[in-house]
N, C-alpha and C positions, 0 to 999 in steps of 0.2 A: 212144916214148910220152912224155908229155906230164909234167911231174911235180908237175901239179894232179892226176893219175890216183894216184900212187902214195901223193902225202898222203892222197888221202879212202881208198885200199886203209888203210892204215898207222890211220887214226883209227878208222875202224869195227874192223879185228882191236884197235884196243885195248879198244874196248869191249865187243866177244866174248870178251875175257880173262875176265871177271871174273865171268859168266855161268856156274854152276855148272850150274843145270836143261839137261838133256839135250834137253829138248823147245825152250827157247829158242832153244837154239844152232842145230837143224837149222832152225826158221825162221827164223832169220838166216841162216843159208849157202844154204838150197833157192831163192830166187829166184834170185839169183846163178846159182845150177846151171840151174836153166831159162831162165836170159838164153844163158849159153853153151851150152846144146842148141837153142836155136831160131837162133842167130846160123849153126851149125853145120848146120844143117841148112838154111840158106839161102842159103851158098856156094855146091854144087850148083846149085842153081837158080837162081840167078845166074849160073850160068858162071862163077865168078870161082875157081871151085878144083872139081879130079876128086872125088868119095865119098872114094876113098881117102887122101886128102891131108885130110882128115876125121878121117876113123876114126882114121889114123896122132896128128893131134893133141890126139883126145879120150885116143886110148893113154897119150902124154907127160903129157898134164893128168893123168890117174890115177895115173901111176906117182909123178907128184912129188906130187901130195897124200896118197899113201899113207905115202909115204916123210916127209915133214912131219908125218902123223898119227904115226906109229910114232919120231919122235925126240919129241914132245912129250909121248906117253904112257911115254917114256922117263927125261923128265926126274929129276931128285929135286926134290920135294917141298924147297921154302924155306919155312924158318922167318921166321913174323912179327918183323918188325923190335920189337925193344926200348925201351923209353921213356927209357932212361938219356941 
């Protein structure tokens, strides 16, 4: 991948950082989600990849944003930086 791709990944989650409202965030992340379910669903039909070779890497996406969700809500809580 191209790593004009991963700056703009890398800029937008900084800006999803700091977005406390729950409703913000999932409309920052749900298009995204609906870009890779229509790209995914248009392998297939393309020819360019089996259903299963699909299904297998909507699996992979799930597991590691699950796994990403669950170390984040893991973290500890940091303390605001001090004026001193």
């Amino acid at each position: 991948m191209d790593y004009r791709l991963f700056h703009a990944i890398n800029s937008f989650a900084g800006q999803i950082d700091g977005i406390d409202d729950t409703f913000e965030v999932l409309a920052a992340y749900v298009p995204f989600a609906l870009i890779g379910v229509a790209i995914g669903l248009s392998r297939p039909v393309l020819g360019l990849h089996w259903p299963s070779d699909v299904v297998a890497g909507w699996a992979v996406a799930l597991s590691v944003a699950g796994l990403v969700v669950t170390a984040l809500a893991r973290r500890p809580a940091t303390a605001p930086a001090s004026g001193d």
